[in-house]
C-alpha positions in Angstrom: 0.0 0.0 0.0 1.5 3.7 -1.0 1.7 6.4 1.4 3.1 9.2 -0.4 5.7 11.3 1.7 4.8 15.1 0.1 1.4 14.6 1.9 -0.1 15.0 5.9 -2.2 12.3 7.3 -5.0 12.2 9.2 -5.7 9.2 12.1 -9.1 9.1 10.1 -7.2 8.3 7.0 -7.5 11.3 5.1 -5.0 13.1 3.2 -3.6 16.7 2.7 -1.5 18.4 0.3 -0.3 21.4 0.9 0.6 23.6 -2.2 0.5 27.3 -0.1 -2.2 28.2 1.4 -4.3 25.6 -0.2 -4.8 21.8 0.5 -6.1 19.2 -1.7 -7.9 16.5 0.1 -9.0 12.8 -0.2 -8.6 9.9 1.7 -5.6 7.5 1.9 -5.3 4.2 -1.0 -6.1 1.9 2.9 -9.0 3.8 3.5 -10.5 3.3 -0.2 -8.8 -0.5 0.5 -11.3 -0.9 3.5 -14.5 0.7 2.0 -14.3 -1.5 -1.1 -15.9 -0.4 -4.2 -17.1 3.0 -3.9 -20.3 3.7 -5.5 -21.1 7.3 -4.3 -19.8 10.0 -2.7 -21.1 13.6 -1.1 -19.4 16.5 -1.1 -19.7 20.2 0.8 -20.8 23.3 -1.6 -17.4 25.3 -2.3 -17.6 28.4 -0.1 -19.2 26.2 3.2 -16.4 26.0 5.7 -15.7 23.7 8.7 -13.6 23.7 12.1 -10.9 20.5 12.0 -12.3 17.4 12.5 -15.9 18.0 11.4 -17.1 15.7 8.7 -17.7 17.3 5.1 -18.8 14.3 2.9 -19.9 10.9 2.8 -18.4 8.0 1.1 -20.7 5.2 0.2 -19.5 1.6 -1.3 -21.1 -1.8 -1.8 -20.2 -2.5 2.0 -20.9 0.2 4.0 -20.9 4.1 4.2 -18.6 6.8 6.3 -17.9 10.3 7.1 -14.8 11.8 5.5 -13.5 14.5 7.6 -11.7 17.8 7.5 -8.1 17.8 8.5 -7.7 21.1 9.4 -10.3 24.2 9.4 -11.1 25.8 6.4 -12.8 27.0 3.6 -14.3 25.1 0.7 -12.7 26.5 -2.9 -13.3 23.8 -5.1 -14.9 20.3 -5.6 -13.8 17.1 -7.1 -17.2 17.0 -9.6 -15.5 13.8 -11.3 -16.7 11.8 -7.8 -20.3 12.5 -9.3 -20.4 10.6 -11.9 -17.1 8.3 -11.6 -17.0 7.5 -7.5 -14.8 4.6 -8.9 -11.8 7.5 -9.0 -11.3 6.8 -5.3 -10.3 3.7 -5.3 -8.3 3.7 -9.1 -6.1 6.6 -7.9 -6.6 7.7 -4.5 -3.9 10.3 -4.5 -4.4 11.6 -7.9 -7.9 12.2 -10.1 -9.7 10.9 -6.7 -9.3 14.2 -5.0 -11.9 15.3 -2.6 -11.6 18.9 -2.2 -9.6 21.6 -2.2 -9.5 24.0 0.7 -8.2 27.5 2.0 -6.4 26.4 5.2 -7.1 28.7 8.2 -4.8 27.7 10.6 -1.7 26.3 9.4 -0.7 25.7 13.0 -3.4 22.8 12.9 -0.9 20.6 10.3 1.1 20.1 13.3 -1.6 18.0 14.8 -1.4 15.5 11.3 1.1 12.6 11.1 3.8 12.3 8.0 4.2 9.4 5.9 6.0 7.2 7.6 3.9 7.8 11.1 0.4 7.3 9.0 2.7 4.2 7.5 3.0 3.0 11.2 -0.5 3.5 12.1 -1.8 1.4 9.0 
């Protein structure tokens, strides 16, 4: 299983990249792993923001559904509209065209709080 190492993990599997002030985010190639095959998924309207740890989404699959949470606080700027019609993108590449969101991080402080690669690598 990959865990890239330019990315910030979340103990709820979730994933950050941080390019400035703005972070992609998904959830981790174990997470997808776990759900199975994903067959819808809900996302937040760009412009809603949420404190850290609040779920923004839902992920459903053939076995079960779960919350995906935000990493840190922040502001919705963009959606993955692929998810809509292609939820498969999640589990074919997790890291890449699977994308969640993309957010305006309001306190950078909180990426402190998220493990790196090789600590998310532990975890899993």
């Amino acid at each position: 299983m990959s865990v890239p190492s330019d990315r910030k993990y979340s103990k709820d599997h979730e994933w950050l990249m941080l390019d400035g002030d703005t972070a992609t985010v998904g959830i981790t190639e174990f997470a997808a792993a776990q759900l199975g095959d994903i067959v819808f998924v809900e996302l937040p309207e760009v412009g809603a923001t949420f404190p850290a740890g609040q779920s923004f989404g839902v992920v459903e699959s053939t076995k079960t559904a779960s919350d995906v949470f935000y990493p840190v606080s922040g502001k919705v700027l963009a959606v993955n509209d692929a998810l809509v019609d292609a939820p498969e993108l999640v589990n074919q590449d997790p890291y890449g065209k699977g994308w969640f969101i993309k957010i305006q991080c309001a306190n950078n402080a909180e990426l402190d709080a998220l493990l790196d690669a090789n600590a998310y690598a532990s975890l899993i």
